[in-house]
DRENZA-711080 format. One line per field, with one value per residue (C-alpha): x, y, z. Coordinates in steps of 0.001 Angstrom, whole numbers, plus 500000, padded with zeros to 6 digits. Layout:
N
px c(X ...)
py c(Y ...)
pz c(Z ...)
//
This chain:
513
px c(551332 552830 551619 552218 555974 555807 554940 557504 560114 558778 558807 562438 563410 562211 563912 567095 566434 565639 568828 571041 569316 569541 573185 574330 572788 574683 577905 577547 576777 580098 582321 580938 581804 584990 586264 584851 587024 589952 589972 590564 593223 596586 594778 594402 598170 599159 597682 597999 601785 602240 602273 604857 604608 607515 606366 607531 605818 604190 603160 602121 603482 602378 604311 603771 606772 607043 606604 608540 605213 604117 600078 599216 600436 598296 599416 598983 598583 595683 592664 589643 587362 587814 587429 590094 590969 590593 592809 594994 593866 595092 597252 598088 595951 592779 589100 587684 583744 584714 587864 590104 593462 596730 600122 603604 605937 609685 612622 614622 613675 614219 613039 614419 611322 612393 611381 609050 611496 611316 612345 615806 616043 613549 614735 613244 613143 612973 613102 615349 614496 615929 615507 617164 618664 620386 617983 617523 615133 616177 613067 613326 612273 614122 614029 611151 609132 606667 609204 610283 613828 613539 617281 616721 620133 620385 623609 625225 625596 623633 622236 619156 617088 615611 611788 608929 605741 602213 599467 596114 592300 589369 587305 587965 590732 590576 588931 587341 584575 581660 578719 577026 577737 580892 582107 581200 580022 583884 585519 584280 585032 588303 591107 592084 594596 598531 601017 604284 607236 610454 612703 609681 606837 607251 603766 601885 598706 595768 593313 593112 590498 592409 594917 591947 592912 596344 599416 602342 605520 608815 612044 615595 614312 617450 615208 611466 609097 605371 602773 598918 596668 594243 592827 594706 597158 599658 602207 604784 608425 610923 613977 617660 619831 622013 619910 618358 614518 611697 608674 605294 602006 599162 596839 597673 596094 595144 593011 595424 597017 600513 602548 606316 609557 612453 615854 619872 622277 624547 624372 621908 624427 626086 624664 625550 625777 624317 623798 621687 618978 617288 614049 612529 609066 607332 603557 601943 600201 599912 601231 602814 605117 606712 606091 608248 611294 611128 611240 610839 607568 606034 603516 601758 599908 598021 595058 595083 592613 592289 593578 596065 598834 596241 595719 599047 599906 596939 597007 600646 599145 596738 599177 601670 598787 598192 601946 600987 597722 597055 593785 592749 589373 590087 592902 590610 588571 592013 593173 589771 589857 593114 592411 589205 591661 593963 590867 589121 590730 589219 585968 585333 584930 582094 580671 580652 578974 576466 575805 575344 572736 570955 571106 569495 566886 564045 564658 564510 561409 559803 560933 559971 556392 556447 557299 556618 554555 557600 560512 562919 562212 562674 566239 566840 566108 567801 570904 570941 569981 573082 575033 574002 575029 577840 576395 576835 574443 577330 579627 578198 579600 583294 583081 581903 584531 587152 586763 585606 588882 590322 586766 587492 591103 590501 588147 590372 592432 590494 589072 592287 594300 594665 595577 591745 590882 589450 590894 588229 587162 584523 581479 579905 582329 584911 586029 586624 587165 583310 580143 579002 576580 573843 573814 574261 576669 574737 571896 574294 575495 571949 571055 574202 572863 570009 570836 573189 570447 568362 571460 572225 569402 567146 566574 563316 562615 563752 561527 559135 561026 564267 562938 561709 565077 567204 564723 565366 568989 570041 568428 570073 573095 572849 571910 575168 576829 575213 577696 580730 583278 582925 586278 584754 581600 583217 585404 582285 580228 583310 583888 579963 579934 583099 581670 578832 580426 582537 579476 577381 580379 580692 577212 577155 579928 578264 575161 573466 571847)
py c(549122 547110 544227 544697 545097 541563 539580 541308 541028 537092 536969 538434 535798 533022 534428 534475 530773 529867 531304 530039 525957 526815 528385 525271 522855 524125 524528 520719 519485 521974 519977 516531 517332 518804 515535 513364 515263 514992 511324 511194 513575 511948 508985 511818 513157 509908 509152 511836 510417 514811 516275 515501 516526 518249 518990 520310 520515 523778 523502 520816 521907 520254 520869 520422 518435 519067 522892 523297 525671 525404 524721 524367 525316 524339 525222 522423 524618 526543 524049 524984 523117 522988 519303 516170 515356 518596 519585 522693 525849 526143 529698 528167 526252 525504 524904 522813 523770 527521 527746 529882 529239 530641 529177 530105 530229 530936 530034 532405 534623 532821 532646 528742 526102 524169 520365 519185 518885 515392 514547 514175 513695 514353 514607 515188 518716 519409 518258 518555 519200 519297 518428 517495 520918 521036 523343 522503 523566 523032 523412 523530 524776 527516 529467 528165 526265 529132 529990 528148 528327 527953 528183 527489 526620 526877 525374 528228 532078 534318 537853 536537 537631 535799 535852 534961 535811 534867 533870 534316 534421 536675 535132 535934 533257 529334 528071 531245 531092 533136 532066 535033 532736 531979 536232 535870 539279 541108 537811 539204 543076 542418 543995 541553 542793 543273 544545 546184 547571 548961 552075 554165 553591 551391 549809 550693 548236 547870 546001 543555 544760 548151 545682 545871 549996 550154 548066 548823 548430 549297 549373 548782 548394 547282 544791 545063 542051 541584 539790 538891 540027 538533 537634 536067 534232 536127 534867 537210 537010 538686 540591 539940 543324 541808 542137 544643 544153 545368 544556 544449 543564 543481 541411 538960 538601 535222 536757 535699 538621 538817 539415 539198 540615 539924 540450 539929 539894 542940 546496 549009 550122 546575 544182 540230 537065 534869 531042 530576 532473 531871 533297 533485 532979 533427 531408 531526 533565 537066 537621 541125 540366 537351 539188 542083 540210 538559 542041 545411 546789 543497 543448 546896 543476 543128 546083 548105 550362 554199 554265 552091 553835 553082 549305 548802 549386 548200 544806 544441 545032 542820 540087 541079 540625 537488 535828 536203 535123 532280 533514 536105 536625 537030 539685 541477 541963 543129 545713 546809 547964 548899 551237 552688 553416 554968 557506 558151 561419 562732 560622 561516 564988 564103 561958 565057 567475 564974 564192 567997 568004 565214 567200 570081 568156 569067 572643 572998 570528 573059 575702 573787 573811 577126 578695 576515 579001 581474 580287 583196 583050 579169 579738 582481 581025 577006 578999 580043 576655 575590 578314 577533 573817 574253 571858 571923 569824 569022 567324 564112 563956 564240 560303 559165 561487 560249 556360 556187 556642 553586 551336 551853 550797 547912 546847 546785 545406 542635 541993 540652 538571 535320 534592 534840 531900 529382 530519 529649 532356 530624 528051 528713 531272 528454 530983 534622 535585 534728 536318 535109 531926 532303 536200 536646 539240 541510 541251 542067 545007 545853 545819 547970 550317 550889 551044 553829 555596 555251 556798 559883 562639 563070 567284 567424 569220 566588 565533 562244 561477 561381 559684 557312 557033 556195 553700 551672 552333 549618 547132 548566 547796 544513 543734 545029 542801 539717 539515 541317 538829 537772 539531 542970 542151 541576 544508 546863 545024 545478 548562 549946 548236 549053 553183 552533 551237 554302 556818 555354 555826 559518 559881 558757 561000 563890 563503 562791 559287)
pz c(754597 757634 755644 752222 753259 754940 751945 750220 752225 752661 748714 748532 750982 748665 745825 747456 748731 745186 743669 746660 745597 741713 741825 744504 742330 739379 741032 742434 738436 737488 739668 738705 734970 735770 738045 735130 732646 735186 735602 731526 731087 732040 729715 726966 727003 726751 723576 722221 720666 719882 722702 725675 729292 731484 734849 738325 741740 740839 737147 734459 730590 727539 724202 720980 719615 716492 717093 720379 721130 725063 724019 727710 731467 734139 737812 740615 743332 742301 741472 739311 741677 745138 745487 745649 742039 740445 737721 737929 736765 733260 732138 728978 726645 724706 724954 721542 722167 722080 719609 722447 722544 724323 723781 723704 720858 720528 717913 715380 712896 709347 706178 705758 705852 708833 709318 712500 716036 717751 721250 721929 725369 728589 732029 735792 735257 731033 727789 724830 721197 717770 714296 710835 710222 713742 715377 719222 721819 725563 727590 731896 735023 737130 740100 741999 739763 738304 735572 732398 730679 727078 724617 721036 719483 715593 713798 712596 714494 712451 712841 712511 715710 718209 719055 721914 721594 723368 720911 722276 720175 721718 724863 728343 730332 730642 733995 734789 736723 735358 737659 739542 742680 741945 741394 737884 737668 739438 737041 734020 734985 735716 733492 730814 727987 727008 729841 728738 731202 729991 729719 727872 730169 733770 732859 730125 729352 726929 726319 723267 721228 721057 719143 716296 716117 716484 717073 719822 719789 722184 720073 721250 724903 727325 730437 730646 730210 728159 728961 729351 731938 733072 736758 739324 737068 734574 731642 731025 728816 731045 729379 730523 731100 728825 725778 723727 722879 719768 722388 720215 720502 717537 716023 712996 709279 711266 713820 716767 719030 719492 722166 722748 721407 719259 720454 720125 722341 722778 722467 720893 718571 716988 715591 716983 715296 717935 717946 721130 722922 726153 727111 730471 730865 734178 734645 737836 740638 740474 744299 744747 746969 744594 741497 742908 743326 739767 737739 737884 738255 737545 740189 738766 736356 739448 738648 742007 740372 740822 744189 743951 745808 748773 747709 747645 751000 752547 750641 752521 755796 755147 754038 757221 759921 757866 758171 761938 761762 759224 758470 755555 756900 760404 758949 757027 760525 762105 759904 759609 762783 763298 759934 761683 764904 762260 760428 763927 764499 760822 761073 764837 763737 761363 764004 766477 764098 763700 767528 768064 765036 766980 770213 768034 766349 768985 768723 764854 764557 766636 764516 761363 762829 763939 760567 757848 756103 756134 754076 754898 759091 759095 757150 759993 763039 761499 761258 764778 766395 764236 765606 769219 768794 766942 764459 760537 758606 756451 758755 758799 755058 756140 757609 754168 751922 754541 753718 750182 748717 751064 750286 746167 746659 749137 746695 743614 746083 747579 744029 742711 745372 744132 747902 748646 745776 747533 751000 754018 756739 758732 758729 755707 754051 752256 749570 750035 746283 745770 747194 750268 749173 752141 751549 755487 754649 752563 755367 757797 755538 755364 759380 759790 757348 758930 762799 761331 759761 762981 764973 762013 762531 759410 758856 760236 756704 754780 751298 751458 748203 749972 753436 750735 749042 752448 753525 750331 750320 752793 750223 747120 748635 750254 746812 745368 748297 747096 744020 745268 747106 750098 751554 750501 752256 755132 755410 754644 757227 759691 759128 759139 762687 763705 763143 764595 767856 767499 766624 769959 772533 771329 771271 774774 776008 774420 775753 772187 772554)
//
């Protein structure tokens, strides 16, 4: 048996190795292609004599010029590879071997045939627009550099309304990484659809294909803001108090889905001539802490999950110990602990019942031997070892009920910080949003598991079938750890050593090792 468990445990270990060199050789080839590709776009753009570029020092915008659309945002700050030379990670934009495309559109409701714009003037920080019937499009960067300004002027004032909307086809978001390595398998789980806030519902979102069933709309809204969700990175239209909004969101006869609003300025009750509308359009980061500050309830885009009035506050925590530190992993690690300190007084309790189980185990195996023939005596006399102890066979459940809620919502959590992309903890570990890429991790996970299982006492009555069951269990779920990110494998191997620390000490002072 001893064996037979060796050479699988040796073939296992292969199999991992195998992956690790097949996924690493892959992800080496990725990067190549992409740094190719990068050294011929600026060479692309400019010969490509319709498009222009406007850019800041957060985000590169391409538009169409004789559209006014925005056909492609990339931000500079968050790479696709992590390499010198890699391109930004695109928000906006299109991908020719697939069809997908994402762009931005805005301009005035009309049924006049309007001719092409051409560039009337381009600046440090914009670009100016217009054509033969005297429409213009003033295009610019505000704030800090993650949103775009965008006024489209038309000749006359008209009560013809003004419109933005987000244009996106089916497939899941440009510069995604969907190798099992890379988090592939929490990329492609994460929420992707339409987001809506406004005087109705605070957030309300969906995801596209329920855009096939059944179109939304939010008329005569006063604020709010639309967008796309996606991981990590978000487009949204935010409303102005001083205008009054139809949001929508549906798919055309074209196949696209649509996103945006139409609005006028003014009241709910008049209706406005207007010349000139600005939109605001944010692009960038979904960071809770920025996205809070730009509009209301515009960080509930970032998916918290379930639990997420626990996420919420413990991503903050996490982010304050991380101002002092400078270190997300190393932070994780803290408020692990410090959330362990925080649950001991309901945990410890569970941890008790079980050391005075362990202190009873002699006594009921020798009453499981001495009556195993009579079902109703063995029930009898368990009951009053338990009684004598104090222990309840039970108890050791309360540890697990206590921190399951706070593991789902750290995971949500931890799943979608875009602060984790990329972002080092140690040696190995250069990126905390993707699984851990020489599994040590998991196997920690896994050792944990078991020198936890060695310290819990087993019911001396308990089923093979279910001995059978916890002995695998460790290995189920350093499995599940070798795709999950490497931020949540950290916390859970933290925090499974961190109670086992805890669970030996009161062993110790109860006399249960």
């Amino acid at each position: 048996m001893k064996t037979r468990n060796y050479y699988l445990l040796g073939a296992f270990g292969l199999l991992v190795v195998m992956m690790y060199l097949f996924t690493s050789q892959n992800r080496v080839i990725d990067i190549e292609k992409h740094l190719e590709a990068a050294k011929k776009y600026e060479q692309g753009i400019s010969d490509n004599p319709g498009v222009v570029k406007v850019e800041n020092e957060k985000l590169d915008v391409l538009v169409e010029i004789a559209t006014g659309d925005i056909i492609e945002a990339r931000l500079k700050e968050y790479l696709v590879e992590n390499a010198d030379g890699s391109l930004g990670v695109r928000v906006f934009g299109s991908d020719a071997s697939s069809g997908f495309e994402y762009y931005l559109k805005t301009g005035f409701l009309t049924s006049e045939k309007l001719s092409d714009f051409s560039v009337l003037s381009q600046h440090d920080d914009g670009l100016v627009l217009s054509n033969k019937e005297g429409y213009k499009k003033y295009i610019s960067f505000i704030n800090d550099g993650y949103e775009i300004e965008i006024t489209d002027v038309k000749p006359e004032a008209s009560s013809s309304e003004a419109y933005a909307s987000l244009y996106r086809t089916e497939g899941k978001s440009l510069d995604l990484k969907m190798g099992w390595l890379n988090g592939g398998m929490m990329n492609s789980a994460s929420f992707e659809g339409v987001g809506f806030s406004n005087e109705v519902e605070p957030y309300e979102a969906k995801r596209l294909r329920k855009l096939n069933e059944n179109s939304i709309s939010f008329d005569r809204q006063i604020g709010g803001w639309v967008g796309f969700i996606q991981k990590y990175f978000l487009a949204s239209l935010i409303g102005s108090d001083d205008g009054v909004y139809n949001y929508f969101a549906d798919r055309t006869n074209s196949g696209l889905y649509a996103m945006g609003y139409t609005t006028s300025s003014g009241s709910r009750t008049e209706q406005v001539l207007i010349s000139e509308y600005t939109h605001r359009v944010f692009v960038g980061p979904k960071i809770r802490k920025d996205l809070m500050v730009r509009a209301e309830n515009l960080e509930l885009s970032i998916d918290m999950g379930w639990f997420w009035f626990l996420a919420q506050p413990m991503i903050a925590a996490i982010d304050f110990i991380n101002n002092l530190i400078g270190n997300w992993g190393v932070s994780i690690l803290v408020f692990t602990v410090l959330l362990k300190l925080a649950l001991f007084p309901v945990t410890g309790k569970g941890f008790k019942s079980m050391a005075q189980m362990r202190k009873a185990m002699p006594e009921l195996k020798e009453i499981q031997d001495r009556y195993k023939n009579d079902r109703q005596k063995l029930g009898a006399e368990t009951l009053k070892v338990y009684k004598k102890h104090g222990a309840n066979p039970l108890g050791g459940c309360l540890p697990l009920l206590a921190q399951f809620p706070f593991f789902i919502a750290l995971f949500f959590g931890l799943r979608e910080m875009v602060e984790l992309r990329y972002s080092p903890f140690i040696f190995w570990i250069q990126d905390l949003s993707a699984p851990d890429p020489l599994f040590v991790l998991p196997a920690l996970f896994g050792l944990v598991m078991v020198l936890t299982q060695k310290l819990n006492p087993q019911p001396p009555n308990m089923d093979p079938i279910q001995q059978n069951v916890m002995k695998v269990m460790p290995v189920m779920f350093s499995v599940f750890f070798v795709i999950f990110p490497s931020a949540l494998a950290l916390y859970s191997v933290a925090n499974g050593a961190f109670s086992l620390f805890q669970q030996r000490l009161l062993y110790k002072r109860l006399g249960a090792e």
